[in-house]
C-alpha positions in Angstrom: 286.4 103.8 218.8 288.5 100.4 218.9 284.9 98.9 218.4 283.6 100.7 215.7 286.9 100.3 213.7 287.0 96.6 214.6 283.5 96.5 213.1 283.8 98.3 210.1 286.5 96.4 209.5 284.8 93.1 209.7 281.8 94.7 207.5 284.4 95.4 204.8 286.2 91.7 205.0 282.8 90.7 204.6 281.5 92.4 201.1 285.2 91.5 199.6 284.5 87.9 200.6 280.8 88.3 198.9 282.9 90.2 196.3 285.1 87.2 195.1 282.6 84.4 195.7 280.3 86.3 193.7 278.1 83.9 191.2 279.2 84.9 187.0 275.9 85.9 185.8 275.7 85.5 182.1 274.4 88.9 181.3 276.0 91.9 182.6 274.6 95.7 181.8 275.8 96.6 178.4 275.6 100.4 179.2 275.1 103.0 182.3 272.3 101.3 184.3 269.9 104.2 184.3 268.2 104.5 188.0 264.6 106.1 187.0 263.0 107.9 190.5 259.1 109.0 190.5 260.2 111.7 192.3 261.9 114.7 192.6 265.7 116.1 193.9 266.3 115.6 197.2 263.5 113.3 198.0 264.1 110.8 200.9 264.6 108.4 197.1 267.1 110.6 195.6 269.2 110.5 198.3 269.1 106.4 198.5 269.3 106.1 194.9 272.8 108.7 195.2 274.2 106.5 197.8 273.5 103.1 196.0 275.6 104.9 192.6 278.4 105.5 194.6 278.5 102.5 196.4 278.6 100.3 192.8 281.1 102.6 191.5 283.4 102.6 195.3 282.7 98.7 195.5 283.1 98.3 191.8 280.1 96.0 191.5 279.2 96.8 188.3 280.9 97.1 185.3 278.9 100.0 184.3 278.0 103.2 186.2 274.3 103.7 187.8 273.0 107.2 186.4 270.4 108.8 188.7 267.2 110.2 186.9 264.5 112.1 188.9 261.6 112.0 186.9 258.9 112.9 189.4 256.6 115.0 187.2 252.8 114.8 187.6 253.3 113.4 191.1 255.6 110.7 190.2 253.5 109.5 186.8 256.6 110.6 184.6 258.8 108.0 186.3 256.5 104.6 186.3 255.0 105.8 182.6 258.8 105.6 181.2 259.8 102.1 182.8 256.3 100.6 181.4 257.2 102.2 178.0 260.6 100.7 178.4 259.7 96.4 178.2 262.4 94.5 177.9 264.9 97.0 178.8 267.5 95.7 181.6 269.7 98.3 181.4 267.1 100.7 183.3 266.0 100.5 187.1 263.2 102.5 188.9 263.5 103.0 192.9 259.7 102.9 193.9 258.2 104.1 197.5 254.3 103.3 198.2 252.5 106.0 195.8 253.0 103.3 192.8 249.7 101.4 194.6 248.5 104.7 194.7 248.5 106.6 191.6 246.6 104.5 189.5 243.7 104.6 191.9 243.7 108.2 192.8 244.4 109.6 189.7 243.9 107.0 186.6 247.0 106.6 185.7 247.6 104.1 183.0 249.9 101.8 185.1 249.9 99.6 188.3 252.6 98.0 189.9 252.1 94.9 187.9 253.7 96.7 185.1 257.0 96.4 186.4 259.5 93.5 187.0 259.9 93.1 191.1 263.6 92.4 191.7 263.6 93.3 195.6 262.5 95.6 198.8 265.2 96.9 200.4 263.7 98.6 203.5 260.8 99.9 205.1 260.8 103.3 205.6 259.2 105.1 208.8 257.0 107.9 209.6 257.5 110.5 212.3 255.3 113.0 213.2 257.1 116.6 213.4 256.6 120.1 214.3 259.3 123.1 214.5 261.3 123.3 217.6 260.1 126.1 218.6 256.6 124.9 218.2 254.2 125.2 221.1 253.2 121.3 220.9 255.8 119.2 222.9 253.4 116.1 222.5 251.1 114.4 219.6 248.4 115.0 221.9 248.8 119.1 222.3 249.0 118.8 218.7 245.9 116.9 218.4 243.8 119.0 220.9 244.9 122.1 219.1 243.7 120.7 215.4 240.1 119.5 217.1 240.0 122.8 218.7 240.4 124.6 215.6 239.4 123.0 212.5 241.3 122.9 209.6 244.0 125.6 210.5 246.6 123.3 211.8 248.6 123.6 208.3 250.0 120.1 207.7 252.6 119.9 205.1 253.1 116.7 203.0 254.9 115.5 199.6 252.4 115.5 197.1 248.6 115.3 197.0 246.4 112.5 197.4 250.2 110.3 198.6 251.5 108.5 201.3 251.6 111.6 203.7 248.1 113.0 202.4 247.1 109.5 203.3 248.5 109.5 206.6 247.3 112.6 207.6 243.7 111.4 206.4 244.0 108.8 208.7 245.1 110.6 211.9 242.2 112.5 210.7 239.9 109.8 210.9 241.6 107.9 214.3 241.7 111.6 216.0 238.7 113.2 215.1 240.4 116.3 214.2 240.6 118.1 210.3 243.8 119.6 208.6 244.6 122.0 206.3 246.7 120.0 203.8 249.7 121.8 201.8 251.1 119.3 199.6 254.6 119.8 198.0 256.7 118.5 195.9 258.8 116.6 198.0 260.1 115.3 201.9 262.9 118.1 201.2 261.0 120.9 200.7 258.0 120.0 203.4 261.2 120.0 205.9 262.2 123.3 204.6 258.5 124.7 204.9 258.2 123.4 208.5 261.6 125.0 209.7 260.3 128.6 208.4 257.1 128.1 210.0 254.9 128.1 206.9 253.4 124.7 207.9 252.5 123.7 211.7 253.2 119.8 211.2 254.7 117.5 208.8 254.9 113.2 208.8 258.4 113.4 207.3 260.5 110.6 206.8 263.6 110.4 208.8 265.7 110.7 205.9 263.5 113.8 204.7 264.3 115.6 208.6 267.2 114.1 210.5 269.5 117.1 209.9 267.1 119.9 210.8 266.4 117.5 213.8 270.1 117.2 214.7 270.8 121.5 214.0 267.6 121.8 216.6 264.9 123.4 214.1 262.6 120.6 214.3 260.7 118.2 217.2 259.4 114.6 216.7 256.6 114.0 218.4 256.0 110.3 217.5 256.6 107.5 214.9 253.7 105.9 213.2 255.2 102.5 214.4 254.1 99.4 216.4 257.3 99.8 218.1 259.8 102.3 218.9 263.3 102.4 216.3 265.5 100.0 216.9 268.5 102.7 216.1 270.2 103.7 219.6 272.7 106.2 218.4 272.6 109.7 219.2 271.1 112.4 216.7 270.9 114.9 218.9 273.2 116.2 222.0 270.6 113.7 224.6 268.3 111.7 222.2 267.8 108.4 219.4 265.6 107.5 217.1 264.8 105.4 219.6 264.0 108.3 222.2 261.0 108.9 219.8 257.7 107.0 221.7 255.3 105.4 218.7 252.1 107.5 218.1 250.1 104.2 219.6 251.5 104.2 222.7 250.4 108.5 222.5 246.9 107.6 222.0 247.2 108.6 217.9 245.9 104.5 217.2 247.9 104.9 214.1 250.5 102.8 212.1 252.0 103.4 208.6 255.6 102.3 207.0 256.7 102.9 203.6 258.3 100.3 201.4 261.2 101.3 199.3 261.7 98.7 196.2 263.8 98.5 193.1 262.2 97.2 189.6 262.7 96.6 186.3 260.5 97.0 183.3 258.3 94.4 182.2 259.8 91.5 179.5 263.4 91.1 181.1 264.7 87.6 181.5 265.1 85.9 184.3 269.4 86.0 184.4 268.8 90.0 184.2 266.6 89.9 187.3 269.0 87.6 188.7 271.7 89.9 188.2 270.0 93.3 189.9 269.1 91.0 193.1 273.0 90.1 193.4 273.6 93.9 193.0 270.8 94.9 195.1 272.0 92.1 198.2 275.7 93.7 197.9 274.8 96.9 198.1 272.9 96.6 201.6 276.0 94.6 202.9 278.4 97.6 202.3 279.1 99.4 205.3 278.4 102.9 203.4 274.9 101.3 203.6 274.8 100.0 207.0 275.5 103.3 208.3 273.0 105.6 206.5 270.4 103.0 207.0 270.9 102.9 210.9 271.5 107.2 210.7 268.1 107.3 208.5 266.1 104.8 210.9 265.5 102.5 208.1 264.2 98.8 209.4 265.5 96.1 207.4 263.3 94.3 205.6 265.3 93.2 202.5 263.0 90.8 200.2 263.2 89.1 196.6 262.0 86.3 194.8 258.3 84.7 196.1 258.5 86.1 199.3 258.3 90.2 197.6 255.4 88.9 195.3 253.4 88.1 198.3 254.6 91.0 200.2 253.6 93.5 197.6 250.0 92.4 196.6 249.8 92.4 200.9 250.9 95.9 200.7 248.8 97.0 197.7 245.9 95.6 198.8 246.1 97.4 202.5 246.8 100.7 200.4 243.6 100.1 198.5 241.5 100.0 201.6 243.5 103.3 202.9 242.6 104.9 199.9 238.9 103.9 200.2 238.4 104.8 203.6 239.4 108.5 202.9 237.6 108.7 199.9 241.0 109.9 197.2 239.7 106.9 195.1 239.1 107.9 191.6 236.3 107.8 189.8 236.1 105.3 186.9 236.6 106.3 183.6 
């Protein structure tokens, strides 16, 4: 306890001393900072983009309030269309995960990433491989055995169609040799839901989607889709971490997949308003409110701006591209 105070502590002593030293930027939002999310409530990005809105207005780092807008209609479209109809607008931010490579490719949507304004990645978000507790698969390979022994009616559950976990699952498809029966919904929160009522078999959840039905004992991870096990020591449960869970490679599932979770704003902003959102953006993750429900979500770290993002995300789009190829949810041209 004397620890943990001591080091909260010290985590607070250190945003007030970012606080003050703070550079004046000379533009400032002139309204509420509208924080547009292609997807729905209760998404693994609803509940980051909640937590960053109350840190700004707890911290008071902004002189305006951060208004949270799910907009996650036609798998997320709704959300990217608005900030690429927005240019120039630097009073409106959108929180991104992966499916922005992804929708223009699968589903000819008239956007890309490019559209946007990179202002920074805040962390990488993992996979984890889950069934129900009371599911007869203890390990990834019972699971696996069971889908190659029965084609397609393993029920896999997964947010959205043709996204980051219907491309996951195509992939331990391809590395496993086994077939699914994909049910895609519309969001991490309701996959969890359909997994603890035994409507689906299996999920790829991320943590921050299942980490309290894992802790109230209605749902087993069976791997993490990681090179490495989590770094995050801290108990969930009664006797295990995140990093109890073993990584899907060291199963024999030769599989790896981590999600990127970015902030943007719309094209045509200046260079002092981008400026501005990184300052925001590298205070928020120095907040102790953010510390703590990175390390309780099993978030890695991976904060990036500036040149070092640019390069990052064309890395990250082009991998997704190949993904998307090799199980076939490219789009035809049109």
């Amino acid at each position: 306890m004397f620890n943990r105070l001591n080091a909260t502590r010290a985590s607070l002593s250190f945003v007030a001393a970012t606080m003050l030293c703070s550079t004046a930027f000379a533009w400032e939002p002139t309204k509420a900072v509208e924080m547009v999310l292609p997807s729905g409530s209760g998404s693994g990005t609803d509940q980051m983009a909640r937590l960053m809105s109350s840190i700004v207005v707890k911290h008071s780092l902004a002189n305006k309030p951060y208004i949270v807008t799910p907009k996650g209609g036609a798998g997320g479209a709704e959300g990217f269309i608005d900030l690429k109809t927005s240019p120039g607008n630097p009073n409106k931010i959108l929180i991104s995960a992966s499916h922005m490579y992804m929708l223009p490719l699968t589903a000819n949507v008239p956007f890309t990433w490019k559209d946007m304004t990179p202002v920074a990645n805040l962390v990488m978000d993992e996979f984890v491989l889950w069934v129900n507790a009371a599911s007869p698969y203890k390990t990834a390979a019972e699971l696996l055995a069971a889908a190659k022994a029965k084609p397609g009616e393993i029920r896999a559950g997964g947010a959205g169609s043709k996204r980051e976990d219907n491309l996951l699952f195509a992939a331990i498809e391809q590395a496993a040799g086994v077939k699914f029966n994909y049910i895609p919904y519309k969001g991490g929160g309701d996959v969890a839901t359909q997994l603890v009522g035994n409507h689906i078999d299996v999920s790829v959840n991320n943590p921050v989607e299942a980490v309290s039905q894992w802790r109230a004992g209605q749902l087993r991870p069976l791997c993490v889709f990681d090179d490495k096990p989590m770094a995050q020591t801290d108990k969930v449960t009664a006797t295990e971490s995140w990093s109890s869970i073993p990584t899907c490679k060291s199963v024999g599932l030769n599989v790896t997949y981590l999600m990127q979770r970015s902030v943007f704003l719309p094209s045509g902003v200046k260079p002092d308003q981008v400026a501005y959102y990184v300052d925001q953006m590298k205070k928020i993750v120095a907040t102790p409110e953010w510390k703590e429900f990175s390390n309780r979500n099993a978030f890695k770290d991976a904060l990036l701006t500036g040149p070092a993002l640019q390069k990052f995300l064309q890395t990250d789009a082009d991998m997704h591209y190949d993904l998307l190829k090799k199980a076939g949810f490219l789009a035809a041209p049109q």
